[in-house]
N, C-alpha and C positions, 0 to 999 in steps of 0.2 A: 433392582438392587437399591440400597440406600446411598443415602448423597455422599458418605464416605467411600463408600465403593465408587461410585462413579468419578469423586474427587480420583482415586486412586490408580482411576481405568484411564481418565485424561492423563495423567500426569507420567504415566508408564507408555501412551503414545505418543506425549511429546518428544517425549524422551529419546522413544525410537524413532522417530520422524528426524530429529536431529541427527541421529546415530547413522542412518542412512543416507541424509545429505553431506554428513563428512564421505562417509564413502564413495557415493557421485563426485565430490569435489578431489576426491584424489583418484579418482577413474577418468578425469575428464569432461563426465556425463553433463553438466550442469551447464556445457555450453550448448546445449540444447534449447535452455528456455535463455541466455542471454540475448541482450539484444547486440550488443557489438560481434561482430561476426574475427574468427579467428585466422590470420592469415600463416602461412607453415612457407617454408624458402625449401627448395627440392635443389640441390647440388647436381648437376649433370655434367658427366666428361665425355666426349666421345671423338675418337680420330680423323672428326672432320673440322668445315670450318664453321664460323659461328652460325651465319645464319644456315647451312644444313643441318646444324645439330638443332638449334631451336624450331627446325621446321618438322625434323622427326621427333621430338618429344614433347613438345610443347602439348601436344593434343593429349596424349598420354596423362602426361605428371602434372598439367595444368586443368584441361577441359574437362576429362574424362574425371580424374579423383576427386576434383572438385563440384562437378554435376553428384557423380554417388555416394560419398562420402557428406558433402557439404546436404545432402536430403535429409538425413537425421543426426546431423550435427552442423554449430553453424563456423564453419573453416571453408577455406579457400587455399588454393596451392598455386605458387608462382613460381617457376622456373628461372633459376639461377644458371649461368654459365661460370666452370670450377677448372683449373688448370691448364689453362689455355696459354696466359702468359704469367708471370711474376707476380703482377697484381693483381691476379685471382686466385692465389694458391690456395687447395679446401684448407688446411690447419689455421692460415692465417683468418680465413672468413670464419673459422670456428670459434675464436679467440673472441672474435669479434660479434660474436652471437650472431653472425648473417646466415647462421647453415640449422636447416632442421633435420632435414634429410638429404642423402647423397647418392647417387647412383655411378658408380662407374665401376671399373676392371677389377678383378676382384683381389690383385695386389696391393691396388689402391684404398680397398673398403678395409683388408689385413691391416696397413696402416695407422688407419683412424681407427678402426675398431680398438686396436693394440693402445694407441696412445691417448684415446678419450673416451673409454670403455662404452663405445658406439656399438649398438645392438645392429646387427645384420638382421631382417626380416624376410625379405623375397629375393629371390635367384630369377633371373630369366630363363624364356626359355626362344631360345631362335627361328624362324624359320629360314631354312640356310640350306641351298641348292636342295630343295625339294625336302630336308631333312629337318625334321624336330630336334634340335640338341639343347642341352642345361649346359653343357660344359665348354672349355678350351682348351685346346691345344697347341704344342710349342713343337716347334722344328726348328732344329739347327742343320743347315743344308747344303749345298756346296757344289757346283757348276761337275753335270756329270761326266763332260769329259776329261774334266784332272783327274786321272787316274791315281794319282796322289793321294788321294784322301776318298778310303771308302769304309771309313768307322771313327768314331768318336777321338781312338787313341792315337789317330794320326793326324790329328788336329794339333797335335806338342809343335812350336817353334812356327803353326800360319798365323794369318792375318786375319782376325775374327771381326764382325759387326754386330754389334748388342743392343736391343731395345732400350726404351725407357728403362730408365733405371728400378722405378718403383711399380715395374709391372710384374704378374706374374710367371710371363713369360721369362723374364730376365732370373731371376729367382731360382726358379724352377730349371733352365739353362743352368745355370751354373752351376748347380747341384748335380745335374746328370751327368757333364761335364766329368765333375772334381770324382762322379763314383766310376768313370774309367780312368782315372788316373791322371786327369789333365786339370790343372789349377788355371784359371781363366786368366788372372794374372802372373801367373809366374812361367807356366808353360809355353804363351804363345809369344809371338814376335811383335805382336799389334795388335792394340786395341781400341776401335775406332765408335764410338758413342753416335747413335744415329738417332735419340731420342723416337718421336711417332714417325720418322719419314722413313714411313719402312719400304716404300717404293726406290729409294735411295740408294737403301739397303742393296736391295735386290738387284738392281742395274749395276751395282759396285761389282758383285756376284759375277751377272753374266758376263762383264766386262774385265774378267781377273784383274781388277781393284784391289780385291778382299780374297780371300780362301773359301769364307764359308759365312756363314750368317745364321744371328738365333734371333726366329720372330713369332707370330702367332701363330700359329698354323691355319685358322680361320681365315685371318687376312691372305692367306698365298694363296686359300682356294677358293675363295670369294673374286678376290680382286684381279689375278693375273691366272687363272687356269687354262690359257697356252701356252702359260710358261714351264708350267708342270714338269713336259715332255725332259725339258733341258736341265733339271736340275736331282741331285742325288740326296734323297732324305736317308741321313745319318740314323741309326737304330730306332729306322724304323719300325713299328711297334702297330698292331691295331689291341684296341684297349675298350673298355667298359665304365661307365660314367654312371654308379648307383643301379647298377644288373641290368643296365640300358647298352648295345652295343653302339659305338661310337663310330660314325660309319668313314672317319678320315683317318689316315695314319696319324702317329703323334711319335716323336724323340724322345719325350719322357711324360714321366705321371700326367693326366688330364686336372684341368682346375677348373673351380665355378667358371661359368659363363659372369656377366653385369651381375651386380648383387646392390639394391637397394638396403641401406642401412640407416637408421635414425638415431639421433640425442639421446639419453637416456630422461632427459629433462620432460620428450615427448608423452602425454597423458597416457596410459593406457587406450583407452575407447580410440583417441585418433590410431592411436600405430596399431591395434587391431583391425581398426575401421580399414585402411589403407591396406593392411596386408590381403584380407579378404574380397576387397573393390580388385587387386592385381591377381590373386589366385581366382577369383570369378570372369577374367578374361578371356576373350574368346579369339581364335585368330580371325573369325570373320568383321570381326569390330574396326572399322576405320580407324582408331586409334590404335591398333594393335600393328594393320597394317604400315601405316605410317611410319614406324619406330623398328617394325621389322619384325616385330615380336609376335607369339603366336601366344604366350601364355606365362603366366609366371608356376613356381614351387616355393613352398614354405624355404627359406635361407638354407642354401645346402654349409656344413662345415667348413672352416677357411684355416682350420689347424694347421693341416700342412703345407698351404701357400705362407701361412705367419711364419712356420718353422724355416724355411727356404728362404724368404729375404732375413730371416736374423742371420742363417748362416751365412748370408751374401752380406752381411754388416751393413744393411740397409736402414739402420734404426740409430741416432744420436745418442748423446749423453740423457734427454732428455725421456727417451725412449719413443719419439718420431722420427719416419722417415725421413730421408735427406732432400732435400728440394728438389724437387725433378729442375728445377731452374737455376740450380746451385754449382757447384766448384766440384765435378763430379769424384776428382781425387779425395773427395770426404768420405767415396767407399771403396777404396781402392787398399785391400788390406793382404799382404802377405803370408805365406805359411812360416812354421820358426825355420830360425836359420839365414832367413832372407828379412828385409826390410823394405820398403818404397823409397826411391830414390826424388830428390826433388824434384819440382814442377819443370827446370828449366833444363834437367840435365837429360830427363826423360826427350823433350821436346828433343835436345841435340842426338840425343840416340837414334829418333829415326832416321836424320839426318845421314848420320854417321850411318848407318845399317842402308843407305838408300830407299828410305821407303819415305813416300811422298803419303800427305796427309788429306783426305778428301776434301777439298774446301768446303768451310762452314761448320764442319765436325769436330768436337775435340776428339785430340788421337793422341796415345801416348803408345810406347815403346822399350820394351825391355822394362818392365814396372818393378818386378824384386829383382834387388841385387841383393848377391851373397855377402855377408858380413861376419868381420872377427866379433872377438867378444865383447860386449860391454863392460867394464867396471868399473862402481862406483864404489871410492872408500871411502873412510875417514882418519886421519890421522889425530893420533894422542885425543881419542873421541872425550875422554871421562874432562879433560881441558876446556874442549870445542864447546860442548854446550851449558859450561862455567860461564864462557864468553863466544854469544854469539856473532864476533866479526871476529874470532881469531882466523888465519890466514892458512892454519894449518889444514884446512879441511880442502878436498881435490876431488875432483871426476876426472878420470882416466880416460881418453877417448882415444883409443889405437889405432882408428884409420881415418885416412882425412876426409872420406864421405860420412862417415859417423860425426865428426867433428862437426861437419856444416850444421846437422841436426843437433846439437847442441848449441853454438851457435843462435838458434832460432830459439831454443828453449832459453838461453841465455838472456837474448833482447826481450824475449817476454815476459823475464823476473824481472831485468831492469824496470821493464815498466811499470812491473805492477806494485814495486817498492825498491827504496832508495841504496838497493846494492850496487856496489862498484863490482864489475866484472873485468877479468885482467885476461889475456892471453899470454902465451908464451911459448916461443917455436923453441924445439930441439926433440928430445924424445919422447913427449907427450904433451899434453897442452892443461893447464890448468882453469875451473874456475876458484878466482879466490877472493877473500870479503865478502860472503854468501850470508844474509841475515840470516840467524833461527829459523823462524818462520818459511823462509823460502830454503831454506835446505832442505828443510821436510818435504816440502813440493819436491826438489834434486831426487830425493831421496824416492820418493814413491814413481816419478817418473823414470828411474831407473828401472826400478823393480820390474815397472811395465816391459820397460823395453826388455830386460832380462828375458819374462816370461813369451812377449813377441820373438825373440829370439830362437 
């Protein structure tokens, strides 16, 4: 051809040559010929303590993805330890860019997935008393010789033990729960927060401490299977995990087993690389062994584990979960009609009710109480917001446990701007000198309450 043509032939390959390096560049692909090698933070949770859990996964999520993954790409993986205490919480290491991927329970992965549009990529899969399983199970259970309790709806007015809060056991619990008829908080007499000690749990159990207990069902039959004999699984169920039969009883719907999930920030190439290094797994792999794993699957659904902690009001304003390390009464929400009673008055109910609190455990007691109505007016309104500090404007609060709860909402305008708040005993209580601004607040936190109601 002539040299225009070939001018023409170069200029349309550079062109694609370019066109294809942008595409590597946003596939990842190009850290192939870098020379700086790319390091990734792997989030790990698991219900031991730290160095067991870094001695089971370390080979895993560090040796192992990094020997096959790091062959034709140049990364490395270092294993993080994630929710262990306060100053490891995953959200907060998210914030802080220390997390690329995470591994843990798969109420946990619901979570982050839900509130940092965190891709779920592989499911584990177990090898667990001679069985292959992808899933988990919850049992709420209860010492078989109380004859007392031999189904879910005669759990109304005992003394329940609950997992972590943001697992999916808990969730899930309390869903099954609420479909016979029994509200976790409103129905029972006590409820005693046992976070991961679920060995705790269970001694509480056989020791009628507690009534009954919701945990993993994994953990009962892994961990204490002579204890088996002595205890009564509530609607007991055998169930099917993806047309797989499920070979342990469960109390309600089965959920993922461990679910690794990553960033969205993650290149393509690496989180394909990574997912296909775990689905090429084998159980006879020392790494596999070590961790307990026999194999992973493409990311099973976490739809109805997300659905189950929203219903359990496990998600903030901000739309994350509650700190498994936090003020547990941040998910303690009643049905209408009912409201949660303060921190300090609960505490004196058990009291009062005689039931002693497991030490170490927060425990509360009688959590909804029944309430009149709330209402919030306004008087001579078309006046009021002519001028906002006229006097004439009032919240009506008809009994004096609702009253305390205003009160609190009360100190909390004061704070937040320079209203004077007045009381005043006789047949109702007023607040009065309410700026604009925070009447609106009055005003919309009424509502709530109305609709809580």
């Amino acid at each position: 051809p002539g040299l225009a043509s070939r001018f023409e032939m170069a200029t349309t390959l550079q062109r694609t040559s370019m066109l294809i390096a942008s595409v590597l560049i946003q596939m990842g692909l190009t850290m192939i010929s870098g020379a700086d090698v790319s390091e990734f933070k792997v989030g790990i949770w698991y219900s031991t303590t730290k160095e067991g859990t870094l001695s089971m996964f370390e080979p895993l999520f560090e040796s192992y993805l990094t020997r096959v993954v790091g062959s034709t790409l140049k990364v490395r993986f270092k294993v993080v330890l994630v929710d262990l205490d306060d100053s490891m919480v995953a959200e907060d290491l998210i914030d802080a860019g220390q997390l690329d991927f995470i591994f843990t329970n798969a109420g946990r992965v619901a979570c982050i997935e839900r509130a940092f549009d965190w891709i779920a990529i592989a499911t584990g899969r177990n090898q667990f008393l001679g069985h292959e399983i992808g899933a988990q199970s919850t049992l709420i259970y209860s010492l078989k010789t109380n004859t007392k309790i031999n189904a879910l709806e005669d759990l109304k007015n005992k003394r329940i033990g609950v997992p972590l809060v943001h697992s999916a056991s808990f969730g899930i619990g309390m869903q099954e729960l609420q479909s016979h008829g029994v509200h976790l908080f409103k129905d029972t007499s006590q409820i005693v927060f046992y976070g991961t000690e679920y060995a705790n749990q269970l001694s509480d159990v056989l020791n009628e401490k507690i009534d009954a207990g919701i945990v993993s069902g994994n953990f009962l039959f892994l961990k204490f299977p002579d204890q088996l004999p002595n205890l009564r699984f509530l609607n007991a169920i055998n169930a099917s995990w993806e047309s797989e039969p499920f070979p342990f009883p469960t109390s309600a719907p089965l959920t993922p087993a461990y679910t690794l999930a990553c960033s969205p920030a993650i290149p393509y190439a690496v989180k394909r690389a990574v997912e296909q290094a775990l689905v090429n797994l084998t159980a006879d792999q020392p790494e596999a062994q070590a961790a307990g794993m026999s194999t992973f699957t493409t990311a099973a659904s976490l739809f109805s584990t997300r659905a189950a902690l929203e219903a359990a009001n496990l998600f903030d304003a901000r739309g994350r979960c509650v700190s498994p390390f936090g003020d547990v009464r941040a998910i303690l929400r009643c049905p209408r009609g009912t409201a949660v009673d303060s921190k300090d008055a609960l505490a004196q109910r058990c009291k009062d009710n005689g039931l002693s609190c497991p030490p170490g455990f927060p425990c509360y007691c009688g959590i909804c109480m029944a309430n009149s109505y709330v209402r919030c007016k306004t008087v001579a309104s078309t006046h009021v917001f002519a001028n906002p500090h006229d006097p004439g404007m009032a919240v009506d609060v008809v009994r004096t446990a609702l009253w305390r709860t205003a009160q609190r909402g009360a100190t909390r305008w004061k704070e937040d701007a320079p209203a004077r708040v007045h009381t005043r005993a006789g047949a109702g209580h007023h607040l009065q000198s309410v700026d604009k601004a925070l009447w609106k607040t009055v005003q919309r936190d009424a509502s709530e309450m109305d609709r809580n109601l």
